[in-house]
C-alpha positions as CSV (number, residue, x, y, z in Angstrom):
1,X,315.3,206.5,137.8
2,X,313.2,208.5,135.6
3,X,312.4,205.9,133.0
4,X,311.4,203.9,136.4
5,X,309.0,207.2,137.4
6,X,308.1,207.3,133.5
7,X,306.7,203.8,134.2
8,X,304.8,204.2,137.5
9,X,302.9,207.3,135.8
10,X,301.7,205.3,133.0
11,X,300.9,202.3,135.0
12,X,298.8,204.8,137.2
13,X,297.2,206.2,134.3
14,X,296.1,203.3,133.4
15,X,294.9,201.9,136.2
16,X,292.4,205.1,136.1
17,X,291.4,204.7,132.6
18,X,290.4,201.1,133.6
19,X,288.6,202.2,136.4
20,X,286.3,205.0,134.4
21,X,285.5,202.7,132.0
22,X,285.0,199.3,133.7
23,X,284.0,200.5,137.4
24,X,281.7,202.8,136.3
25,X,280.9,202.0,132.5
26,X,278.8,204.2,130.4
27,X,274.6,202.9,130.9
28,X,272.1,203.8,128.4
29,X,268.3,202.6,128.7
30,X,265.8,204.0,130.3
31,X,265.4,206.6,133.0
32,X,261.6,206.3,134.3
33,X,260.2,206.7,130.7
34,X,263.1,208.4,129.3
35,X,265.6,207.3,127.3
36,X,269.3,208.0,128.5
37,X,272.6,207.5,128.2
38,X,275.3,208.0,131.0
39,X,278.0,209.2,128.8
40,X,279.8,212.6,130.0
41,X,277.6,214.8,129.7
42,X,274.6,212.7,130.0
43,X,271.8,212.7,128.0
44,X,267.9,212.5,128.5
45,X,265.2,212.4,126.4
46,X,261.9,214.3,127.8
47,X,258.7,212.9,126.0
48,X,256.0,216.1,126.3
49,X,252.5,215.7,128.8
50,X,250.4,213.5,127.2
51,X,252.5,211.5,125.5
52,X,252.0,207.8,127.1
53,X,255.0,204.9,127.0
54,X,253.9,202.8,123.9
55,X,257.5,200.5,124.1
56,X,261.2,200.2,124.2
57,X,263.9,197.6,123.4
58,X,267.4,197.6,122.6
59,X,268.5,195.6,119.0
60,X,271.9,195.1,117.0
61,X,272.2,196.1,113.4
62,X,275.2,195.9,111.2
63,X,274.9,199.0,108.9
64,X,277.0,199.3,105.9
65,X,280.6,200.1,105.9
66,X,283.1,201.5,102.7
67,X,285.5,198.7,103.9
68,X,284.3,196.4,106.4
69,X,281.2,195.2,108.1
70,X,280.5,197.2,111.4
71,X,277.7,197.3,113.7
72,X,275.7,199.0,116.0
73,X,273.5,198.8,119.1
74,X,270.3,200.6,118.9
75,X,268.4,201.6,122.2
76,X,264.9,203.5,121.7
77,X,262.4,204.2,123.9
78,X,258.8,205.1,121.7
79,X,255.9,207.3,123.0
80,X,252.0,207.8,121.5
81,X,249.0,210.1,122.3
82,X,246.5,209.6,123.2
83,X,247.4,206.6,125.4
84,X,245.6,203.2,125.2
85,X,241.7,203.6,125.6
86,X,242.4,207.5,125.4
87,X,241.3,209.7,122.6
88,X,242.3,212.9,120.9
89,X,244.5,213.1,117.4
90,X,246.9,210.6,117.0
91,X,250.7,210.9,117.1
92,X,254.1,209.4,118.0
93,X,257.2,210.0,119.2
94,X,260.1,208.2,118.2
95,X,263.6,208.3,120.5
96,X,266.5,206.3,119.6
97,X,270.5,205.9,120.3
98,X,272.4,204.1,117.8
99,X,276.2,203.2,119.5
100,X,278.6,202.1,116.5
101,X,281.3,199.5,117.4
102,X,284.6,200.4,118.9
103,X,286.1,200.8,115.4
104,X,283.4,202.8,113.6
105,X,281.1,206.0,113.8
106,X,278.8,208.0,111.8
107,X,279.4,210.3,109.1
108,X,278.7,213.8,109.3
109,X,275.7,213.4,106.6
110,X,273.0,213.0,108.8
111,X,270.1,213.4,106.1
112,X,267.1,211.0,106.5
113,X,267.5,209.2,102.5
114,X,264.4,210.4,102.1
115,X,262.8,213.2,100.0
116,X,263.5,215.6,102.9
117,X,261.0,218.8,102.4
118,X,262.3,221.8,105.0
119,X,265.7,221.6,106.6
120,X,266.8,223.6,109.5
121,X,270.0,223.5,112.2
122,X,269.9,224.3,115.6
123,X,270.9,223.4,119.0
124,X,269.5,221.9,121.8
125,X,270.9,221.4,125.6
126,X,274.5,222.4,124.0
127,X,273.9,219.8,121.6
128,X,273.8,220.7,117.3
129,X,271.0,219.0,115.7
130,X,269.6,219.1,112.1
131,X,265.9,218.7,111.4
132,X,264.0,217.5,108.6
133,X,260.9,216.8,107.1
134,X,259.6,214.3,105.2
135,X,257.0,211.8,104.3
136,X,257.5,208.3,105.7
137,X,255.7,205.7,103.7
138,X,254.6,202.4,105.6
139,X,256.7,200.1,104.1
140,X,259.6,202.0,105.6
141,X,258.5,202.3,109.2
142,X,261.1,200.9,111.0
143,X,259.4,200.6,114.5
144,X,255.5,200.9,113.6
145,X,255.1,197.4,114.6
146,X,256.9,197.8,118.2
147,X,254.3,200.8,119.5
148,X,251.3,199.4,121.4
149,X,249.0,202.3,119.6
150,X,245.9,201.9,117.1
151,X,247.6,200.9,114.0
152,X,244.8,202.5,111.6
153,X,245.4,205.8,111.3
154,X,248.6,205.1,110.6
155,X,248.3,203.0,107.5
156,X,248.7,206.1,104.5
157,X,252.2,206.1,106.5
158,X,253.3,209.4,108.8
159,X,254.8,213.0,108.2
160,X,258.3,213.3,110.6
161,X,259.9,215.8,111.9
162,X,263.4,214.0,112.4
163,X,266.2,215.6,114.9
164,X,269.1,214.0,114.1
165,X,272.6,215.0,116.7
166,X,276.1,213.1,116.9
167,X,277.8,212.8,120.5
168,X,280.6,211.0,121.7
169,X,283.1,212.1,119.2
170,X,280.7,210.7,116.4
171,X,280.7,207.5,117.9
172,X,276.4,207.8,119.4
173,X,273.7,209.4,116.8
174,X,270.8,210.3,118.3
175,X,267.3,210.7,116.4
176,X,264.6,211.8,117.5
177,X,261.3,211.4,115.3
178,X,257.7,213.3,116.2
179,X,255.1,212.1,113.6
180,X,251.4,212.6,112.9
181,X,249.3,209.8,110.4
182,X,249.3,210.9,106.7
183,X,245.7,210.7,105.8
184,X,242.7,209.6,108.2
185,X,243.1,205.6,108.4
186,X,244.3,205.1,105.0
187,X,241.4,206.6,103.8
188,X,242.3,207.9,99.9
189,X,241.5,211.5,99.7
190,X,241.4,212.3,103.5
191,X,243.0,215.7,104.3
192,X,246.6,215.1,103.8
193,X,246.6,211.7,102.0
194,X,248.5,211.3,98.8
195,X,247.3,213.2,95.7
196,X,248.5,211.5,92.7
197,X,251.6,210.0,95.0
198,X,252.0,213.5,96.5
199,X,250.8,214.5,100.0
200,X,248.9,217.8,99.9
201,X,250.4,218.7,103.2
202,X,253.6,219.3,101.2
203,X,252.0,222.1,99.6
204,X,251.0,223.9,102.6
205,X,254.1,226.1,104.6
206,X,251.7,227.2,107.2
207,X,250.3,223.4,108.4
208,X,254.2,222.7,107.4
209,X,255.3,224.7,110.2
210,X,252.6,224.1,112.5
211,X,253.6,220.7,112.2
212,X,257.1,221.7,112.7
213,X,256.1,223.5,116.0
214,X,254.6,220.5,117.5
215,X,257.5,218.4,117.1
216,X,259.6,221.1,118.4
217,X,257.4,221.1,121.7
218,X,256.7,217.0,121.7
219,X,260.1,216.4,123.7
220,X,263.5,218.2,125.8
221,X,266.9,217.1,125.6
222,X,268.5,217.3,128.7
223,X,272.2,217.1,129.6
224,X,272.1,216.6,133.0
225,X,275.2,216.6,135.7
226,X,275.7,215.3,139.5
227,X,275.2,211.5,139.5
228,X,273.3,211.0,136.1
229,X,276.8,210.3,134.8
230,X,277.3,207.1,137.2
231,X,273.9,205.6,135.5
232,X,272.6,204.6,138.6
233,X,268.9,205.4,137.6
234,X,269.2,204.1,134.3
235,X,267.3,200.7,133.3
236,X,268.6,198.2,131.0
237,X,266.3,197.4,128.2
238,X,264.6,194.1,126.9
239,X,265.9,192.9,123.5
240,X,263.6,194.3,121.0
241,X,260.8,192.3,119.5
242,X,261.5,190.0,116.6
243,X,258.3,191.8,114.6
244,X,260.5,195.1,114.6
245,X,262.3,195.6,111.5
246,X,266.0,195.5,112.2
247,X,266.8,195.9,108.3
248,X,264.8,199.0,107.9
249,X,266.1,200.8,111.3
250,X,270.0,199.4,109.6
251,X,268.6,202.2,106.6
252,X,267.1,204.7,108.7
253,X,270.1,205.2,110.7
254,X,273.0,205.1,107.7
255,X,276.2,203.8,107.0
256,X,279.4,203.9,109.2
257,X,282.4,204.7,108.7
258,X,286.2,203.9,109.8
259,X,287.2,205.6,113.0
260,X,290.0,207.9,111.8
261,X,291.2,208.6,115.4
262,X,290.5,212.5,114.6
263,X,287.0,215.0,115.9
264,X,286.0,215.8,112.9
């Protein structure tokens, strides 16, 4: 008899696993013009006023592994001021969740690869993020080609403010990236464009943390509760366009590693 109970409590437990995951699986996508993930507790991304939907997609990558090839599904959901036919200073805002492969997750290094010039931890909504900055050359603008802003002043390449946050037991990074064009169109010797390969922004603390206080106020992570968790007003996104460089968002967001089965 109580091997036969043993069995009925594991068949029930089951039963209710398989209903969490498969009656009510975890959504992400977008939420108006959002991006957000159902997972307990969810997760919104709030672009700031004046920031107008320039695109968002959803592509699979296959990052690096020690042992094995893994892979990973990347939702983002990108942002620019001013909006099309608008005007005012330029700037973008990046949001992305990168969801490794059942046996996989990320690392606790979450450093950009970069030349990362002012570091700082915090936390947001309950969540611990790390922010960097750095300069972000062109050629390794991952999702330049996928916003539907003017392209010009963004041809020196940008300084980013990246927030970088693991959830889901390291199994979902989330980045989020606020940037501002490096230069004025790719103009050599515009305030801020490279001097002798080295932005003279990266010289100045003060516009370094003025920057840094615009990215802070250029979003909001939200973890909301009540029915956010059942995905209901979450959108599934359209595959991202084939201009959008898959290979270079593979090296913005890292390797992977093997799921150890611990919470590290």
């Amino acid at each position: 008899m109580p091997k036969l109970i043993a069995f009925v409590i594991v068949l029930l437990l089951a039963g209710f696993v398989y209903a969490l995951m498969y009656r009510n699986p975890v959504r992400r996508g977008l939420a108006g013009d959002m991006l957000a993930s159902s997972a307990r507790p969810a997760l919104l991304v709030r672009p700031a006023a004046g920031l107008a939907p320039a695109g968002a997609g959803v592509a699979d990558i296959a990052p690096e592994t020690a042992s094995a090839t893994g892979s990973a599904r990347v939702y983002y959901a990108l942002h620019a001021a001013p909006g099309r036919g608008g005007s005012g200073e330029p700037a973008r805002l990046a949001a992305l969740l990168a969801e490794a492969s059942s046996e996989y997750r990320w690392p606790l290094d979450v450093s950009s690869g970069l030349t990362e010039v002012r570091t700082a931890t915090g936390e947001l909504a309950g969540m611990s993020l790390r922010a960097a900055t750095f300069v972000l050359p062109p050629d390794r603008d991952a999702l330049a080609p996928a916003f539907g802003d003017d392209p010009a002043p963004w041809r020196s390449g940008a300084l980013v403010r990246r927030f970088t946050g693991l959830a889901e037991m390291r199994h979902v990074k989330m980045v989020v990236e606020y940037r501002e064009p490096l230069g004025g169109a790719g103009e050599q010797g515009g305030e801020g464009a490279p001097r002798f390969g080295h932005p003279a922004v990266l010289d100045d603390p003060a516009a370094l943390a003025a920057f840094e206080a615009r990215a802070e106020r250029a979003f909001q992570l939200e973890r909301p509760g009540g029915d956010w968790a059942r995905g209901r007003d979450i959108t599934r996104l359209d595959a991202a366009p084939e201009q959008v460089k898959r290979r270079e968002i593979t090296r913005m967001l890292g390797i992977l590693e093997r799921d150890r089965g611990d919470d590290r």
